[in-house]
C-alpha positions in Angstrom: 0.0 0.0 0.0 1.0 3.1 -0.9 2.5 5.9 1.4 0.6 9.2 2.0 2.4 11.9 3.4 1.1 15.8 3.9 3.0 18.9 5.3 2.1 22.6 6.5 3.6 25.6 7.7 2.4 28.0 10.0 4.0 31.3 11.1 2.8 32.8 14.2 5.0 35.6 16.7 8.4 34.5 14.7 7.8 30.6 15.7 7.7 27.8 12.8 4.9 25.2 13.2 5.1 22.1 10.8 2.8 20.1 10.6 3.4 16.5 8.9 0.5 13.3 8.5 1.4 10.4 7.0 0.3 6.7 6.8 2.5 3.4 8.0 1.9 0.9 6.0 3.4 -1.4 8.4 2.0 -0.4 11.4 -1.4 0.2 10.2 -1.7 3.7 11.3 -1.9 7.5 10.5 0.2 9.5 12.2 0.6 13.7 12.8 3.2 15.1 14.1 3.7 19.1 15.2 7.1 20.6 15.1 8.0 24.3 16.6 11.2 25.5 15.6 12.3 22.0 14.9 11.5 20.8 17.9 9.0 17.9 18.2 5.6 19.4 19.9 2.7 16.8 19.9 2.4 14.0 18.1 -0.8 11.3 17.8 -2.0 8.4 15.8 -5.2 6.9 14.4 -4.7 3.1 13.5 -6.9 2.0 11.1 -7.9 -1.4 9.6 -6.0 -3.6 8.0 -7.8 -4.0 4.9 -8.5 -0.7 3.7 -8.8 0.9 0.5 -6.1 3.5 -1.0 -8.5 6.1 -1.2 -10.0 5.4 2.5 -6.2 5.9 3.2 -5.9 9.0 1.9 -9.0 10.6 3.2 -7.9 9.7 6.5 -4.5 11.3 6.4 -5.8 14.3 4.4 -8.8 14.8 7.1 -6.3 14.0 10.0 -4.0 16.8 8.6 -6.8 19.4 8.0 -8.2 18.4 11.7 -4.6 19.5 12.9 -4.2 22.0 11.1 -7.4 23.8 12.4 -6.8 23.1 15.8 -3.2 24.8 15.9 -4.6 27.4 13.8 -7.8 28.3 16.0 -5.1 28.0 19.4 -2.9 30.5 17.8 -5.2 32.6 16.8 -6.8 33.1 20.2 -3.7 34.4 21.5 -4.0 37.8 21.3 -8.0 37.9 21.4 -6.6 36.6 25.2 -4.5 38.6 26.1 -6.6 41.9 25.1 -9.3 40.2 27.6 -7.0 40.8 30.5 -9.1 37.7 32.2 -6.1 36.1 34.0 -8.4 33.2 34.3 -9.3 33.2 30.6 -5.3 33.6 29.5 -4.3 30.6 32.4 -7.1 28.2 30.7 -5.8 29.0 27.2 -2.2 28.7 28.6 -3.1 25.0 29.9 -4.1 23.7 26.6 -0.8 25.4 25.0 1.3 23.1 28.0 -0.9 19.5 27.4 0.5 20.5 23.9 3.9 20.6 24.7 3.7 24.0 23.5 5.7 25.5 26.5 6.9 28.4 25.6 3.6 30.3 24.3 2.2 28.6 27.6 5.2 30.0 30.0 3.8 33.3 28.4 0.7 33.5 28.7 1.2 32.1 32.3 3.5 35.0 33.1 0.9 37.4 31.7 -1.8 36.0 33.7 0.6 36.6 36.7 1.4 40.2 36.1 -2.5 40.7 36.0 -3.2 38.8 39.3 0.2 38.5 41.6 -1.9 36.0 44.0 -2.7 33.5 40.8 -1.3 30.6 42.7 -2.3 28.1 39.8 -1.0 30.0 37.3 2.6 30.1 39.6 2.1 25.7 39.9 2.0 25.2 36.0 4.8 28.1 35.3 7.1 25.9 37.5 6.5 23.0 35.4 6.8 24.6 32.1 9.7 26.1 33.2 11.3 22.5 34.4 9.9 20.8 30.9 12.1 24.2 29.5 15.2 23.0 31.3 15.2 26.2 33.2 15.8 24.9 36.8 16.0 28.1 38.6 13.2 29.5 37.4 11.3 26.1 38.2 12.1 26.2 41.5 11.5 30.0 42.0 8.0 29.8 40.4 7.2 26.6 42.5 8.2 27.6 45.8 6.2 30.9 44.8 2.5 28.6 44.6 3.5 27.1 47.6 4.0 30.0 50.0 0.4 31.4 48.1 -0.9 27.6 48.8 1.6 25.8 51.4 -1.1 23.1 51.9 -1.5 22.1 48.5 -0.1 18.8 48.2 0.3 19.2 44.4 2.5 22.1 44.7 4.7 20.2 47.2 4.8 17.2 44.6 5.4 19.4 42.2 8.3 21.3 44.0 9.7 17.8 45.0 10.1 16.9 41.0 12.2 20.0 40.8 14.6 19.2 43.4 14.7 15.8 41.8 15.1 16.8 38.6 18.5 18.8 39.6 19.5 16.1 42.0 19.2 18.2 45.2 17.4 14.7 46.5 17.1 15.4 50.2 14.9 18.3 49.7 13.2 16.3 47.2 12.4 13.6 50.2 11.3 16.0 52.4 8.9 17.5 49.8 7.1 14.5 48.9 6.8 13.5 52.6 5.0 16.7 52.8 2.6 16.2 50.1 1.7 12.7 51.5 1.0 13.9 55.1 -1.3 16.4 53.4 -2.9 13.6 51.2 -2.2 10.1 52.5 -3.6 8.4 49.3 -1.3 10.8 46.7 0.2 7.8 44.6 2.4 10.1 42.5 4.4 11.7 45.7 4.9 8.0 47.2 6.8 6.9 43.8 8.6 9.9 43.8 9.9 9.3 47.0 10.6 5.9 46.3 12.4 6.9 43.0 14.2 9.7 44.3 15.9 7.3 47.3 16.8 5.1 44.7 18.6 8.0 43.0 20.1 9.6 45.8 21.5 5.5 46.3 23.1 5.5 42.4 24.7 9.4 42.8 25.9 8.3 46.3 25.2 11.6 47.3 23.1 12.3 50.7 24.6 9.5 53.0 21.7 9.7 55.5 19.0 8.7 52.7 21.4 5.2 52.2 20.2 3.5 55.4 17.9 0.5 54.3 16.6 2.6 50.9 16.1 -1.0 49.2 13.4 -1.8 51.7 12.0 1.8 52.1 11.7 2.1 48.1 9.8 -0.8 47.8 7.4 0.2 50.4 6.9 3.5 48.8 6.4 1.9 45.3 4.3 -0.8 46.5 2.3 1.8 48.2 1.8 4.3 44.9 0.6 0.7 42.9 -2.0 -0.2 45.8 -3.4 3.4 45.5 -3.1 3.8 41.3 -2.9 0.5 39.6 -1.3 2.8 36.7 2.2 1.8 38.7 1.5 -1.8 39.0 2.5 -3.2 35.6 4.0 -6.9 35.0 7.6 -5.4 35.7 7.3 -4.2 39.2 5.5 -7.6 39.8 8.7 -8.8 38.9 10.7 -6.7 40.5 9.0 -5.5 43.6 6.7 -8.1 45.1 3.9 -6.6 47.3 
């Protein structure tokens, strides 16, 4: 079967957006993929049947593409529209579905507008921390971080949150004592318990804060096996394997 493959351009604010669809013949799907400046954005596929017409195949890549297409057109476009609201609530909602595209830098921006509007926005402070770490920009992680958590210091998400920074730039003991945090707030919070287990497990590799060492094997597990009892996401055949219950 033949191979279908469709590309667009899109200029907006001095950034590139390509967009490419295309078929695989051998996998059975059609896939779309968004590039900013070069840089891999989103990407999704639509499998389809196995016996299929050429023409159904091209439909579905052209109406995949045009689907695409529309969708990063329309979310540019409300950009400035947006911003001339001077809703911070408005610009932070907009700036969420820029970030679950991995569109970070339009959403770091609108998320820094939405701040200069509303100084208090203590959501708006959480997700600019981790746009900022999926940026690489550490320091302004953890300065935007710790800022939602002084706003919201019981929030058990921002401590999480704060926690994967510290992790993220190996600084693993205040990474520890973040997560605790956000699990004495929120006993059942799966994501802060693997954390902690991972980060131990870390800390054990970089040989780097001696007083995490003592018995981390043991205290990893427990944390792991406690994030799988609470979100089954975590229990997969592996850490069956690996870390019995």
């Amino acid at each position: 079967m033949e191979t279908y493959k469709l590309n667009s351009k899109l200029v907006e604010n001095h950034k590139e957006y390509i967009i490419q669809t295309s078929n695989d013949v051998s996998s059975g799907v059609v896939s779309t993929e968004v590039f900013v400046d070069g840089v891999l954005a989103d990407s999704i596929q639509f499998p389809h049947p196995e016996r299929i017409k050429p023409e159904e195949i091209m439909a579905l890549v052209h109406n995949t593409h045009g689907e695409k297409k529309i969708e990063i057109e329309t979310l540019l476009g409300t950009i400035k529209n947006t911003l001339d609201s001077a809703k911070p609530e408005t610009i932070y909602h907009l700036a969420l579905a820029f970030y679950y595209k991995h569109f970070f830098s339009e959403a770091k921006n609108l998320l820094q507008q939405a701040i200069v509007i509303n100084s208090d926005y203590h959501e708006a402070f959480n997700y600019l921390g981790q746009v900022e770490l999926s940026l690489g920009n550490i320091d302004a992680a953890l300065q935007a971080a710790q800022s939602a958590i002084d706003l919201k210091p019981d929030y058990a998400d921002y401590r999480n949150n704060l926690g994967e920074v510290y992790l993220s730039c190996g600084q693993y003991k205040k990474a520890v004592l973040e997560f605790k945090r956000a699990v004495n707030i929120n006993m059942y919070y799966s994501d802060a318990y693997f954390h902690h287990g991972l980060t131990l497990l870390m800390d054990a590799i970089a040989k780097q804060e001696t007083e995490l060492f003592a018995d981390f094997m043991t205290k990893s597990r427990d944390h792991f096996t406690k994030a799988a009892i609470i979100n089954q996401e975590y229990q997969t055949a592996d850490f069956e394997k690996d870390w019995p219950c």
